[in-house]
N, C-alpha and C positions, 0 to 999 in steps of 0.2 A: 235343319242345322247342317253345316256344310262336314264333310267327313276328310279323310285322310286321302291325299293323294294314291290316284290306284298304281303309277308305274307301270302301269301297262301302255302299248301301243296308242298314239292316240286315234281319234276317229279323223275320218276324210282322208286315206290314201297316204297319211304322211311318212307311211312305211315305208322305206325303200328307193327315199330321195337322197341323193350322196348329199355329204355332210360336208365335202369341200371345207374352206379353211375352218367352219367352226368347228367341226369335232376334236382336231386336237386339244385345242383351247378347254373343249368340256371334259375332256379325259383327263385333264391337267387339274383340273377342281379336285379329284378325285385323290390326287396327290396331297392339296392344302387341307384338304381336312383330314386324312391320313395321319398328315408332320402334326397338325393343331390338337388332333385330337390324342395323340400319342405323348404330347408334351406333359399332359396331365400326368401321367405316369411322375415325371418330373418334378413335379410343381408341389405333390403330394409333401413326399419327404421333405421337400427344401421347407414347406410351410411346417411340418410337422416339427424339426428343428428350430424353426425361426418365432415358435410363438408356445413352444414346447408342448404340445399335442400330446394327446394317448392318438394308438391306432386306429380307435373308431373316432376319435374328432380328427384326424388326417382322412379316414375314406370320405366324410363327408364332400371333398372335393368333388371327386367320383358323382356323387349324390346330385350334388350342384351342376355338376355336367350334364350328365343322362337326364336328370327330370324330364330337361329339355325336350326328349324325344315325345315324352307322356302331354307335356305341358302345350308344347308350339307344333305337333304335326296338323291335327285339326285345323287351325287356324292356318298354319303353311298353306293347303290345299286352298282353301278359301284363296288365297294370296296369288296362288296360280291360275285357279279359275279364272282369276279377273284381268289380272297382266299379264296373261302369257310366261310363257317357260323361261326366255329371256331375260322380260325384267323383272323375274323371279330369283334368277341366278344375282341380279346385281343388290335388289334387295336383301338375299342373303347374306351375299360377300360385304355386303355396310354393314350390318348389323354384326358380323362377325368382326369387321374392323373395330366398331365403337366399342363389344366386348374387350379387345386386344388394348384399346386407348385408356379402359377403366382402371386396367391395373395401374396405372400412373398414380389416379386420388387415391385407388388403393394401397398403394406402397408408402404414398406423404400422408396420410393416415394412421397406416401401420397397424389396420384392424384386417382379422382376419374373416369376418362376414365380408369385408371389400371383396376383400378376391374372390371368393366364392358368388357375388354377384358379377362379378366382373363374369367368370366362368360358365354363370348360367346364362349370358347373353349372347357370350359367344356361342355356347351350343346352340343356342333357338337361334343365331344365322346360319349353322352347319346345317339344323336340323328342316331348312326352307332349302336351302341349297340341297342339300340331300335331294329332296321332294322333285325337285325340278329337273338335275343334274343326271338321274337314274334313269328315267324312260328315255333321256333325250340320248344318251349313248347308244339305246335299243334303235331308237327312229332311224339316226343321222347315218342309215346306210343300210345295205340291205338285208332282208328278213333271214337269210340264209346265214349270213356272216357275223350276227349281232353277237350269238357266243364268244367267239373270236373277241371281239372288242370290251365285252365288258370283262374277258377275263385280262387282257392288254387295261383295262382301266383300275379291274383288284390287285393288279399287280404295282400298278403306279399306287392307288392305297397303301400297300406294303410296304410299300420304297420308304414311303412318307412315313411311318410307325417306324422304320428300319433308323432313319434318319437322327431324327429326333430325340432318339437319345443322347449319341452324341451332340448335336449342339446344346440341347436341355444339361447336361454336365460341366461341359465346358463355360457355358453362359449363367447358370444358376448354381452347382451345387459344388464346384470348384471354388464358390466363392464362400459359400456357408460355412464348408469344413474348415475351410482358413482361419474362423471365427476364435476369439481367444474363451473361454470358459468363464461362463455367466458366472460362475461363484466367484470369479478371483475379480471382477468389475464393480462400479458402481452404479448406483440406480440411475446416473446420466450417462457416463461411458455405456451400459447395457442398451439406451436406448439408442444412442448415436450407433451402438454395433446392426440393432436389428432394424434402423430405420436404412443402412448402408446394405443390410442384406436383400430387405423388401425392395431393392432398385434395380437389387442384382436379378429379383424373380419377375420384373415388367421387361427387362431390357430384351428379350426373344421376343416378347409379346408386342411389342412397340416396331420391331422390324418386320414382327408380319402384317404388321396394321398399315406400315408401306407398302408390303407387297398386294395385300387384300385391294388396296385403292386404285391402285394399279389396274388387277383383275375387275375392279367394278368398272372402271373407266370403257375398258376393252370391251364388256357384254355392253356397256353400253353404247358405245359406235356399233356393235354388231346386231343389236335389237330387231334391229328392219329385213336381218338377213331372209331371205327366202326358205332355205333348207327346214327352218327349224317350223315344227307344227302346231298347229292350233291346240290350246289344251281343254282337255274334258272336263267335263261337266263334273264337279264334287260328289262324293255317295254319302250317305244320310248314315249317322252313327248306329242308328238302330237297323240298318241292314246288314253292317257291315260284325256287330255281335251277334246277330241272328245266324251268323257263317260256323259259329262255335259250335251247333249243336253236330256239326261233323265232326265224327271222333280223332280223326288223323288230324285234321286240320290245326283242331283244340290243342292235340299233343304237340303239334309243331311248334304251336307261338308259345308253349311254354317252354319247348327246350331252345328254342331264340333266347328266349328269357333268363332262361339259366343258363345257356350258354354264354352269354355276353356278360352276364355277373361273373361265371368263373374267370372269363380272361381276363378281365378287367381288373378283377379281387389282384389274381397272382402277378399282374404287370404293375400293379399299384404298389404292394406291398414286397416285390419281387430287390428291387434296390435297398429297403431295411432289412430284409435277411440274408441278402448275399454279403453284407456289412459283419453278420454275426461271427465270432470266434469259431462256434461250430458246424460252417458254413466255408463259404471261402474268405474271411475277413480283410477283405475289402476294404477302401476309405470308400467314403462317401459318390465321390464324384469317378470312380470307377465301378461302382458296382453300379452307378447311375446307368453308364455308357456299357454294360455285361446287359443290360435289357435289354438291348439294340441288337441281340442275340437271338432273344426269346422272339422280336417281334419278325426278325428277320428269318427265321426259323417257319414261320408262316405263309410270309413272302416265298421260299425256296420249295415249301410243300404245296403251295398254288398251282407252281409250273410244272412238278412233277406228280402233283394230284389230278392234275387233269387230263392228263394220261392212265392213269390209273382208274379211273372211275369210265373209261369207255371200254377197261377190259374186266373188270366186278361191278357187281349189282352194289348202284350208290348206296343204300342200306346194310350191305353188309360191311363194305368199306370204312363207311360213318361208325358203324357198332365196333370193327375193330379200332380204329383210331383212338376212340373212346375209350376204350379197355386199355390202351397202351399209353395212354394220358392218366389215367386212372394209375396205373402200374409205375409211373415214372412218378406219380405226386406220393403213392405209398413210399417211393423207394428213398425221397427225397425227407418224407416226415420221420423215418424210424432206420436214417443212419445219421451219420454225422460227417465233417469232412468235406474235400472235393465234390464226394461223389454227390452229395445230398444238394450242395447248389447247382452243379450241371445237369442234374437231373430233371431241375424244376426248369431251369432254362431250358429242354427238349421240349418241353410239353408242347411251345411254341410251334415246332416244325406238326406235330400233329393235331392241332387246331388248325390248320391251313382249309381243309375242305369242308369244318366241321358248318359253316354258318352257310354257304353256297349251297350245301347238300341238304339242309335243314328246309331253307328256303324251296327249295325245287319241288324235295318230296312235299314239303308241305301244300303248295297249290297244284300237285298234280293230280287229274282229275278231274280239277274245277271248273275249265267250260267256260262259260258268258261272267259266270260269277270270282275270275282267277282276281282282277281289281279289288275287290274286298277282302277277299280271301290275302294278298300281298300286304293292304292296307294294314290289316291287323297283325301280320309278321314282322312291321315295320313297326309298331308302336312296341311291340314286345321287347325292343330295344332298351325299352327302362329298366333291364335288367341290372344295365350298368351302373344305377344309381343307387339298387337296394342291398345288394351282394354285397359290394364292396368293404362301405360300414357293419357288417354283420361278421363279415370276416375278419375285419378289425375290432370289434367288442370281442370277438372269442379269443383275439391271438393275445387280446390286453389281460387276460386271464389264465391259458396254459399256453400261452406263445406261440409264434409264427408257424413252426412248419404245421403243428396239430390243428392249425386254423386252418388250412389249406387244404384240411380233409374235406371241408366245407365244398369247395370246388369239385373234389373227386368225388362227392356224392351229385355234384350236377352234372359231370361225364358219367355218373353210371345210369342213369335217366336217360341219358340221350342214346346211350349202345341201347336201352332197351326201345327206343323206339325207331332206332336203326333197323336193329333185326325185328319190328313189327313191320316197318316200311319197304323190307326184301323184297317184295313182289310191288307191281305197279297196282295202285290203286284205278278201281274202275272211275269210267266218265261219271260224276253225279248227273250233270248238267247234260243237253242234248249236243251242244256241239261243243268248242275247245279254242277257247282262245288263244292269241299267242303269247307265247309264255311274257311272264311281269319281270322286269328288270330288278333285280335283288339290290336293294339296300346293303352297301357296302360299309365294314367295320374296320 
């Protein structure tokens, strides 16, 4: 059975051949699914409004996104094995358009499973794209420089999360608040209001299904390029769980895990509590665009994280960040006020190294075996599916900020295996491959 893409270098030399015009191009993928995958943040509330939700039936979104990662990596690889890197990037960029096109039936429907499938299709093209898009930034230039590039490509990621809120505000939730009060309507004014809102939540999604066609068109004139390399051979699932019975390795794909559930939890639910009286109370469609803070706060601790982590051991760095993420979500659940919403937006800026430094420590060590080893840090990404709704069941019972302990109990797991990971782990393996291009969030 075919396994997970490893991201790692591929074989036959194709290390170290310049990337020439393609690389921009692929560092620019990196961007669209950054804005796409951030708008969900958005989508959340405008649905949870528009079909009158609890919390935990809005994270479901979340849910419907991420599966993706659990659901379509496996089979992604498969997809690469066989077409090439290339016309792996255009098959994911389709598949992420026909997501984007779905919300249309789902809007003239007006059912809320639409979008949510609409959602998971999109991620299973992000989640192929991903696949393909990661090692190829590593290859398309050379082995010494690749650092450089893929943090030049987390940081176009950033951009795109930084993004996205504002247009997700200005295009979706500017439009919902407008909305007149379901009690003072009738049961056909109510509909015509929510079939008018569900138009207002395809209309981003409809312009990046131009933009996406676009980008498919483009990998596909550039298919034939030379630069880009042959892809490997798929690794078999039960190799690649057999890599668990390393204890660092085990602890890494789980704090991926909980890592990507807390961000996601607090970006998700982050626009409903900056709305609260005891909060910054916010309308709707600006507390939308105050998350464009948080993600951007990530974006700015990249550039200035990566500096920092050549002058402290990435472990301890990671355990602090954590403990100061931790400190800002306490400080945020047990005040009130200003200070309680701008504290949960910092958290942002110190999540910035928290998934790069996760990933690193995780396969270092590994040797011949780093491809499996990445594989599995890559699927861990279904954090963002299960966190989210968990955090919303709890907040639908003592409310948002004490829901949000939820997440600072998965930064206090990651400082602890930050300061486990202080010292470098010895080689398991006899030799050391070159390091796996990290799956970018």
């Amino acid at each position: 059975m075919a396994g997970m893409s490893t991201g790692a270098p591929a074989s036959g030399g194709a290390q170290g051949k310049s990337g020439g015009a393609l690389l921009p191009f692929v560092i620019l993928l990196f961007f669209a699914w950054g804005f796409s995958t951030c708008l969900v943040d958005l989508v959340a509330p405008a649905l949870k409004s528009l079909f009158s939700l609890s919390n935990f039936e809005a994270g479901l979104t979340q849910f419907a996104f991420f599966i993706g990662y659990a659901v379509v990596s496996l089979p992604a690889s498969a997809i690469l094995a066989k077409l090439g890197y290339l016309r792996t990037v255009v098959v994911g960029l389709l598949i992420m358009m026909i997501g984007c096109l779905l919300f249309a039936p789902a809007a003239n429907a007006g059912t809320y499973p639409g979008f949510l499938g609409a959602l998971f299709v999109l991620a299973s093209g992000i989640t192929i794209l991903q696949v393909a898009a990661n090692p190829l930034v590593a290859i398309l230039g050379k082995s010494e420089t690749a650092s450089s590039r893929l943090t030049f490509a987390q940081f176009l990621n950033s951009f795109g999360t930084f993004l996205a809120p504002y247009v997700g505000s200005a295009l979706i939730l500017s439009h919902i608040e407008k909305a007149p009060d379901p009690a003072t309507l009738t049961a056909d004014q109510l509909a015509a209001v929510r079939h008018a809102q569900a138009h207002a939540v395809q209309t981003p999604y409809l312009i990046i299904a131009g933009v996406l066609l676009a980008l498919a068109v483009l990998f596909w004139l550039l298919r034939k390029n030379t630069a880009a390399p042959q892809a490997e051979k798929a690794v078999g699932v039960g190799e690649m769980l057999g890599m668990l019975r390393h204890k660092r390795l085990a602890f890494a794909v789980l704090c991926i895990f909980l890592y990507v559930g807390a961000e996601v939890s607090i970006g998700t639910y982050m626009t409903s509590y900056l709305t609260q009286s005891n909060t910054l109370g916010l309308t709707l469609s600006k507390a939308g665009s105050m998350v464009a803070f948080y993600w951007g706060g990530a974006m700015v601790g990249r550039l200035f994280g990566s500096y920092l982590l050549r002058l402290v051991s990435p472990g301890k760095l990671l355990a602090l960040f954590a403990l100061v993420a931790i400190a800002l979500i306490l400080t945020s659940a047990f005040t009130h006020g200003p200070q309680a919403g701008y504290a949960l937006i910092a958290v942002g800026l110190f999540n910035s190294i928290m998934f790069p430094t996760i990933f690193t420590l995780g396969i270092e060590g590994m040797g011949h075996r780093t491809p499996q080893a990445s594989g599995l840090l890559c699927m861990a990404i279904v954090g963002g599916a299960l966190l989210p709704p968990t955090t919303g069941f709890i907040s639908d019972h003592i409310g948002l900020g004490l829901a949000f302990l939820l997440p600072a109990a998965c930064y206090l797991v990651i400082a602890a295996f930050g300061w486990s990971a202080r010292v470098a782990a010895p080689t398991l393996y006899g030799d050391v491959a070159e390091p796996a291009a990290a799956t970018v969030h």
